[in-house]
Structure formats: C-alpha cells, structure tokens
C-alpha positions in Angstrom: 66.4 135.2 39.9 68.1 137.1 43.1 71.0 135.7 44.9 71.6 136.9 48.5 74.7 136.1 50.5 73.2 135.0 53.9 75.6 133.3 55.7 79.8 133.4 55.8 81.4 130.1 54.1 83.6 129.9 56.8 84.2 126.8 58.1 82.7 124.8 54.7 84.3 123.0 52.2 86.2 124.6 49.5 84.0 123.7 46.9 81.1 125.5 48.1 83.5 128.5 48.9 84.1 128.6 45.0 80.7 128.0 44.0 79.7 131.0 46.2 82.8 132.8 44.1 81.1 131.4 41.1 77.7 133.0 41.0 79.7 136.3 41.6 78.9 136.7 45.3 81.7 138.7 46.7 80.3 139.9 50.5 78.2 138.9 52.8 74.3 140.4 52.3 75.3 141.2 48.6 72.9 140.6 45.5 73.3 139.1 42.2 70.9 138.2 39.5 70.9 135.3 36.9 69.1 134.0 34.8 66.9 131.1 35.9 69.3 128.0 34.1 70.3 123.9 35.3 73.4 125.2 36.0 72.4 128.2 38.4 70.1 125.9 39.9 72.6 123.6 40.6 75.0 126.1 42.2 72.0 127.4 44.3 71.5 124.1 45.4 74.9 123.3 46.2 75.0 126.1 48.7 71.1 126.5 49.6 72.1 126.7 53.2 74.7 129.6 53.0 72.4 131.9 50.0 68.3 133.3 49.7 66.5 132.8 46.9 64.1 135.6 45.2 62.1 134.6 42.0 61.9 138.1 39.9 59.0 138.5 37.5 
C-alpha cells in the first residue's frame, strides 16, 4: 500500500508525530510503500487524518 503525507503534524500530539516518523514519512506530500500488515494498519489509522491511503495491486 501507498502512504502520502497530506497534512503537517503540527499542532498534534507527539505520538502521532512519531508514528508519522514511524512509517518513514519524512516531508510533507512524500510516498512510502508497505506491506499491507495489523501493524501498518494500525499506524494508518492512528493518523488517518494527517496521511492518504492508495491500495497497489
């Protein structure tokens, strides 16, 4: 799955600041691909308002 960057983290609690960190998003806009696991989904979830989601067959 792709990982877009969408929206700053400023302003939001630390935790989701790290878990941005944690799925290796580093900018704003950037793209990161993982594989489709709990945990991923978990982080995604956790920050669903700040990142965009992109299935990839």
């Amino acid at each position: 799955m792709a990982i877009t960057w969408k929206k700053s983290d400023i302003g939001y609690p630390k935790n989701q600041r790290r878990t941005i960190a944690a799925l290796g998003l580093r900018r704003l806009n950037r793209t990161v691909e993982h594989e489709d696991t709990p945990a991923i989904r978990g982080m995604i979830f956790k920050v669903r308002h700040l990142v965009e989601v992109k299935e990839i067959a």
